[in-house]
RODO-2510 file (C-alpha; in nm, 4 decimals, decimal comma):
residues 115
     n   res          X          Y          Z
     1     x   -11,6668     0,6472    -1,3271
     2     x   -11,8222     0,6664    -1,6543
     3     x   -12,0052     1,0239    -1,7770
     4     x   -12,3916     1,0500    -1,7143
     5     x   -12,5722     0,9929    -2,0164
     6     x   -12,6449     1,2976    -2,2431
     7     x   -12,9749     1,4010    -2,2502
     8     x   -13,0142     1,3541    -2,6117
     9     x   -12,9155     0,9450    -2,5998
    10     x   -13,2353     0,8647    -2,4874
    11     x   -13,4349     0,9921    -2,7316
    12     x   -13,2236     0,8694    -3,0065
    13     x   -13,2297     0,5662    -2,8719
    14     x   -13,6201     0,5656    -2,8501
    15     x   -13,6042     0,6669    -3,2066
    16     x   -13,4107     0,3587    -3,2801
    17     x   -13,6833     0,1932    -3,1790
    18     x   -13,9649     0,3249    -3,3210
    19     x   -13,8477     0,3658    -3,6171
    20     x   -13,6353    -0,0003    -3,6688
    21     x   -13,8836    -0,1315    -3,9148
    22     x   -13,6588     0,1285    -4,1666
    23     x   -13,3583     0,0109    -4,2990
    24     x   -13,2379     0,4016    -4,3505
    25     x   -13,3302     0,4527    -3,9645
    26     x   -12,9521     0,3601    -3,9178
    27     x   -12,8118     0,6006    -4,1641
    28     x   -12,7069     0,9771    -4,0444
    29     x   -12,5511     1,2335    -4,2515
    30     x   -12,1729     1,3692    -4,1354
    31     x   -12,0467     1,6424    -4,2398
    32     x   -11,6846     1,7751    -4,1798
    33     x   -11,4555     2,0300    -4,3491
    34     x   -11,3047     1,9432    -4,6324
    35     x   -10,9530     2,0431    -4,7265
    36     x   -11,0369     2,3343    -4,9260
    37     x   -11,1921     2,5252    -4,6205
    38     x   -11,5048     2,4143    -4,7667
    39     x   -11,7730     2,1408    -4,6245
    40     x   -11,8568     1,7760    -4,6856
    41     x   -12,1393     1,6209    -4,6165
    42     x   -12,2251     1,2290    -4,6656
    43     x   -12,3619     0,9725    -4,5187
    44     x   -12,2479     0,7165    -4,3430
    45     x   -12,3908     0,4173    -4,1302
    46     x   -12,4437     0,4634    -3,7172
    47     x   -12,2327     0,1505    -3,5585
    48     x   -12,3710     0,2338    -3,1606
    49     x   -12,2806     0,3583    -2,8545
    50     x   -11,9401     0,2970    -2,7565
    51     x   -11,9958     0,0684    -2,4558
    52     x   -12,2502     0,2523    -2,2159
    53     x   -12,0902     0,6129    -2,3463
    54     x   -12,2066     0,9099    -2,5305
    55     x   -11,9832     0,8476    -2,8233
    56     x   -12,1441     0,7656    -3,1477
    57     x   -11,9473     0,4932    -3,3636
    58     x   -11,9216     0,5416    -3,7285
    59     x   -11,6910     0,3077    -3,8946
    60     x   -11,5156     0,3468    -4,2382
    61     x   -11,2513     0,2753    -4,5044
    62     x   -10,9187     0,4545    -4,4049
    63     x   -10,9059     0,5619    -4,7764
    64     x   -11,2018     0,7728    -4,7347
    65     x   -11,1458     1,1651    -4,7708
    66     x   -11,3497     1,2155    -4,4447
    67     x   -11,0562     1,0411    -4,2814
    68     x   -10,7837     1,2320    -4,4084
    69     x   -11,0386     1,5721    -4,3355
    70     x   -11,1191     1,4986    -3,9564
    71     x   -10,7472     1,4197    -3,9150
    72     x   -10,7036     1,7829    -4,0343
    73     x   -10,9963     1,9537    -3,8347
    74     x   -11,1610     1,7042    -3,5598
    75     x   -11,4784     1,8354    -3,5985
    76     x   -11,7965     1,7546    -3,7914
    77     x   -12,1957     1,7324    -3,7006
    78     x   -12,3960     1,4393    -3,7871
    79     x   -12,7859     1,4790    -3,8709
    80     x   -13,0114     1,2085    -3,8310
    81     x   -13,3800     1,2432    -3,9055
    82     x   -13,6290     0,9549    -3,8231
    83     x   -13,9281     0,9490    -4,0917
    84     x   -14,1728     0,7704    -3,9233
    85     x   -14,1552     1,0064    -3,5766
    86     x   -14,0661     1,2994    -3,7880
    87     x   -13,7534     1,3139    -3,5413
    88     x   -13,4152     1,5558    -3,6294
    89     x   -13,1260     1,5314    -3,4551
    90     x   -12,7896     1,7308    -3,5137
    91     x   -12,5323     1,6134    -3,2813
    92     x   -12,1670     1,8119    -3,3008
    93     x   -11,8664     1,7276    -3,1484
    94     x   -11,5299     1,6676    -3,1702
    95     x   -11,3951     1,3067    -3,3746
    96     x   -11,1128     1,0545    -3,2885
    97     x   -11,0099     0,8290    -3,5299
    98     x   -10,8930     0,5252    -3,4645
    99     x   -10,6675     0,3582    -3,6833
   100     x   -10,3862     0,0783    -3,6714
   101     x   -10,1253     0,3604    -3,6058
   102     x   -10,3281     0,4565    -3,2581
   103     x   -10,0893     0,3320    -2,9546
   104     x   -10,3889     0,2976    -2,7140
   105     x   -10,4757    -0,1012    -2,6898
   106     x   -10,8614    -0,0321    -2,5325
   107     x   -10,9033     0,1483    -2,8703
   108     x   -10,7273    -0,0597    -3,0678
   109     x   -10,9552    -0,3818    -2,9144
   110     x   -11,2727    -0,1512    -2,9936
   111     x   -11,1208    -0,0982    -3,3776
   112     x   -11,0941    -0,4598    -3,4113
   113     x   -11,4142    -0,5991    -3,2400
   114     x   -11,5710    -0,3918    -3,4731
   115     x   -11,4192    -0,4858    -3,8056
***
């Protein structure tokens, strides 16, 4: 049985909406800790909900240093502000990666539908 949806999906999904006439609507910030202790912040492109889930999606090159720095410490925040609503949300959780080296075939499908 899947999870009840979080409280906050709704909303960002409503903000989705309102604000989908902006191309940057899509983009949220993610920060993590970098390997000197220290933290990172970029920002990356939202890729959805993983089927009807909570999880967010983010995809990106392997080569990235965010990779190598959530494999270290799993966790990071993403903010996301909508300019037209004048909406903020910071989400933070724990991250999986999902790479070619993951032995789970559901994730592995999800990796590859979404490359």
């Amino acid at each position: 049985m899947a999870a009840p949806a979080a409280p906050w999906k709704q909303l960002i999904m409503n903000a989705l909406e309102f604000n989908s006439n902006l191309k940057h609507s899509s983009y949220v910030q993610l920060a993590t800790i970098g390997s000197n202790g220290r933290p990172a912040n970029r920002t990356v492109v939202f890729g959805g909900f993983h089927d009807d889930s909570n999880k967010i999606q983010i995809n990106t090159d392997s080569r990235s240093c965010k990779v190598e720095e959530l494999k270290q410490c799993p966790f990071a925040e993403i903010c996301w502000y909508f300019t037209d609503s004048w909406e903020q949300f910071r989400i933070k959780g724990s991250v999986g990666i999902i790479d070619g080296s993951v032995p789970d075939p559901v994730k592995l499908q999800v990796r590859i539908a979404k490359l």
